[in-house]
C-alpha positions in Angstrom: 0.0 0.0 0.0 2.9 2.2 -0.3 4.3 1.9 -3.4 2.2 5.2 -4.5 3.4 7.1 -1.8 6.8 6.2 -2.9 5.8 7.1 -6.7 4.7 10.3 -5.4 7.9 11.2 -3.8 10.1 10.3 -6.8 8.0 12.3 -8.9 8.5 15.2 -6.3 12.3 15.1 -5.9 12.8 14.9 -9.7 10.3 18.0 -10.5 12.4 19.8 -7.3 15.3 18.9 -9.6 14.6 20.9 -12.3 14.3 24.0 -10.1 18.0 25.6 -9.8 19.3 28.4 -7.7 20.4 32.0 -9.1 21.7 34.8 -7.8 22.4 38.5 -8.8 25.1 41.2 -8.3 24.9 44.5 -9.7 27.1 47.6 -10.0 25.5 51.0 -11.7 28.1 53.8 -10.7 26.3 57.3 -10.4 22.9 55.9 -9.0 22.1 56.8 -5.7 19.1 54.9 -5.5 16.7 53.1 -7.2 15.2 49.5 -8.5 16.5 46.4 -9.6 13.7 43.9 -11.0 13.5 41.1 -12.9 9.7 39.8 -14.7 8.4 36.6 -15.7 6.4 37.4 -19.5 3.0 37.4 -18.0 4.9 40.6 -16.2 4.9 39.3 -12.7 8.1 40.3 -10.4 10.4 36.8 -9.6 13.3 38.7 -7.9 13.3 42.3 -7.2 16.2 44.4 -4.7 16.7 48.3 -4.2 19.8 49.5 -5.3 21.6 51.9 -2.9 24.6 53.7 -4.0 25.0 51.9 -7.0 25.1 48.6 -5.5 22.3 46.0 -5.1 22.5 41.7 -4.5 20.0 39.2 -4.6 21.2 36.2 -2.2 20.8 32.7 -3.9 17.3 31.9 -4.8 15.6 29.2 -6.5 14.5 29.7 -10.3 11.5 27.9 -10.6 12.8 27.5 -14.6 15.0 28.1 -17.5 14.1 30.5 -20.1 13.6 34.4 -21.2 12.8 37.1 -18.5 12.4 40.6 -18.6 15.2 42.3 -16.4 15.0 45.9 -15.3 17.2 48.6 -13.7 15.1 52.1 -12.6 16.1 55.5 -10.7 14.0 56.6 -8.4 12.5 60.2 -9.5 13.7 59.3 -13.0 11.0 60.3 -15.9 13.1 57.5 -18.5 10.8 55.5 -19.8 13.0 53.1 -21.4 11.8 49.4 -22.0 12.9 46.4 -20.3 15.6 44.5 -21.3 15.1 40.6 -22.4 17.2 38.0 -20.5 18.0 34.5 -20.6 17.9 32.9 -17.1 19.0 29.9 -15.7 21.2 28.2 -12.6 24.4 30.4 -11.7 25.2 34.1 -10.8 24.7 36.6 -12.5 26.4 39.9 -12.6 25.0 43.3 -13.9 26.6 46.4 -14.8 25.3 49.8 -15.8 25.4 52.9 -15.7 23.4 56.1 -14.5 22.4 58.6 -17.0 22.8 55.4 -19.4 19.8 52.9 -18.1 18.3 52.6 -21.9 21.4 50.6 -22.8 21.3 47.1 -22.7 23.6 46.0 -19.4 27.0 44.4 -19.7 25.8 40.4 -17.8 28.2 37.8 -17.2 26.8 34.7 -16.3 27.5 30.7 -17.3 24.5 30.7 -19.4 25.6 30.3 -23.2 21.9 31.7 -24.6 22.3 34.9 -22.2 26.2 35.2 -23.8 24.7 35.2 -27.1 21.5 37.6 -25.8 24.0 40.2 -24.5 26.0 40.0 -27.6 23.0 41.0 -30.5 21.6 43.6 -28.3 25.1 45.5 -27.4 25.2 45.9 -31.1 21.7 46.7 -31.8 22.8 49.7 -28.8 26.2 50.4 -30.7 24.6 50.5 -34.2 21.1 52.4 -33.6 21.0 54.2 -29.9 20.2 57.5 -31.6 17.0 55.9 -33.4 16.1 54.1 -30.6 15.8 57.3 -28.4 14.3 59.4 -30.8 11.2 56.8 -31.2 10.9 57.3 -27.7 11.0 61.1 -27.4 8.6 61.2 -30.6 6.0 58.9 -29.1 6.4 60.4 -25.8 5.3 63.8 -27.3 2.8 62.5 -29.6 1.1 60.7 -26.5 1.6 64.1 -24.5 1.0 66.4 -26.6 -2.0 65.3 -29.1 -4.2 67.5 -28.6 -2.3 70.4 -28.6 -0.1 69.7 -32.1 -1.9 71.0 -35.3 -2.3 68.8 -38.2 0.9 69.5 -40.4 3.1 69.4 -36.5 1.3 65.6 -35.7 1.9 64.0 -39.4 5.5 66.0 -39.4 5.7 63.9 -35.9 4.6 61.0 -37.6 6.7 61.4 -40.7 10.0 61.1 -38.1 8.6 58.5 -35.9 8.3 56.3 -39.4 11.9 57.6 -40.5 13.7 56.4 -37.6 11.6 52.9 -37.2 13.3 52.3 -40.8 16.2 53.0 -39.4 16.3 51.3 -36.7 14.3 48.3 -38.7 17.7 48.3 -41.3 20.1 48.2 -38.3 18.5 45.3 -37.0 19.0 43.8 -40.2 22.8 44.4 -40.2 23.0 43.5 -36.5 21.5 40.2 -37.3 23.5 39.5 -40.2 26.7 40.3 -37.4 25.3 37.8 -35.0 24.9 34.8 -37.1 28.5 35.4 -38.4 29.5 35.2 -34.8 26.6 32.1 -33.8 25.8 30.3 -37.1 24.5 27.4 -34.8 22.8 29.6 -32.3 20.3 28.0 -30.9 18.3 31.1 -29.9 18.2 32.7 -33.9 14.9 31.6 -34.2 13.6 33.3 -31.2 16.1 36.9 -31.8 14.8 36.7 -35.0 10.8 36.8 -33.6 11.9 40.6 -32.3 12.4 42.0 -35.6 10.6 44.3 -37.5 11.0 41.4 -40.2 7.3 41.9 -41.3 7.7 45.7 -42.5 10.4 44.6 -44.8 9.5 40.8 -45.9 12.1 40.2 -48.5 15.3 41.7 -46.6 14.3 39.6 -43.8 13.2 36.0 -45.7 16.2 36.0 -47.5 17.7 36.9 -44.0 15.3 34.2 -42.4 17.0 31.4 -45.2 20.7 31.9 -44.0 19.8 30.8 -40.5 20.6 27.2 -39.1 18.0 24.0 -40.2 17.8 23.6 -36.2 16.6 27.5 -35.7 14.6 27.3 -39.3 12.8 24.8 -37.4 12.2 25.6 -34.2 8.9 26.8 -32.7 9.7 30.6 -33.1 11.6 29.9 -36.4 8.3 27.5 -38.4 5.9 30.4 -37.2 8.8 33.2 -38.9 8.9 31.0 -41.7 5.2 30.5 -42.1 4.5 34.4 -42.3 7.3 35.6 -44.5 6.5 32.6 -47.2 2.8 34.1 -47.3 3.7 37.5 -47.2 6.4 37.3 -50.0 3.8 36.5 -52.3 1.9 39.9 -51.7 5.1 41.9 -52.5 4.9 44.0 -56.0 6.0 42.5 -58.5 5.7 38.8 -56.8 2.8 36.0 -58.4 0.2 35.9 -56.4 
């Protein structure tokens, strides 16, 4: 009568298994104070620590799993409104450096985990390659959102008219950047879901004959077959393309 107690048990201490600790350390010189935090995708907090005097630790903790996160460093009183930066979690420490004045650039992280390497790689040169666009997006949208109802028509589409400018921009950097990474990770095996970020869809045949130099492995992935799915119908509506 106790053999499905004993079943039970396994099944516990193997499911306990797959849980792994983690643990943070951060450094942002030139912030006094302010807010280190780290979401699930459904947006929920998983670990969270104030940051005083640039410094801030998270003690070892368990990660309930592996996979992407959304990690986040804020100043207190600070009106940036950057976004929050995608990370690749799993067993180990992690350190995090930044800097004040700086908090919309992706954070130097050194970890163990491989996908988090290659993470910190693409978007340090996504920063290196289109910063400028990136922050005039978010001025323009911040003042379009602000300031609607007090722009006139020809100051709103001019508004526009630059907010569409530097998403082309910043849509073409991408492309290079990409291009960049799969030089330095031909066998990534996070392409696929990098390549789910991109602005691919606003310029289908740059980014399917992009989509085509990546690995069979990424190609067919879950990320990668949706990708694929959507650019093959899509590069049929192009001008000039049968229907």
């Amino acid at each position: 009568m106790k053999f499905p107690y004993i079943i039970a048990a396994v099944i516990l201490i193997a499911g306990c298994k797959k849980q792994s600790q983690i643990e943070f350390s951060g450094n942002v010189p030139g912030l006094k104070s302010g807010v280190f935090t780290v979401k699930n995708l459904a947006d929920s907090t998983v670990f969270g620590e104030n940051i005083k005097d640039g410094k801030f630790t998270v003690s070892p903790k368990l990660l309930s799993h592996s996979g992407f996160y959304k990690l986040d460093i804020t100043e207190d009183g600070s009106k940036d409104e950057h976004n929050a930066f995608e990370v690749y979690l799993e067993g180990g420490k992690y350190t995090i450096e930044a800097k004040a004045g700086e908090l919309y650039k992706y954070p130097k992280i050194t970890s163990p985990s491989k996908p988090q390497t290659e993470l910190s790689s693409f978007y340090t040169m996504v920063d290196s390659l289109s910063i400028g666009a990136h922050q005039r997006i978010l001025v323009i949208s911040k003042k379009l959102k602000d300031d609607y109802a007090k722009l006139s028509p020809d100051a709103y589409n001019s508004l526009v008219a630059k907010q569409s400018e530097n998403e082309t921009k910043l849509r073409d950097a991408d492309a290079v950047v990409f291009k960049q990474f799969l030089k330095l990770y031909p066998q990534s095996e996070i392409a696929g879901h990098i390549f789910s970020k991109l602005d691919y869809e606003g310029d289908p045949v740059t980014y399917y004959a992009l989509f085509k130099t990546l690995s069979p492995a990424a190609q067919q992935s879950e990320d990668g077959q949706e990708i694929g799915d959507k650019l093959s119908h899509m590069i049929k509506l192009v001008a000039g393309k049968k229907a």
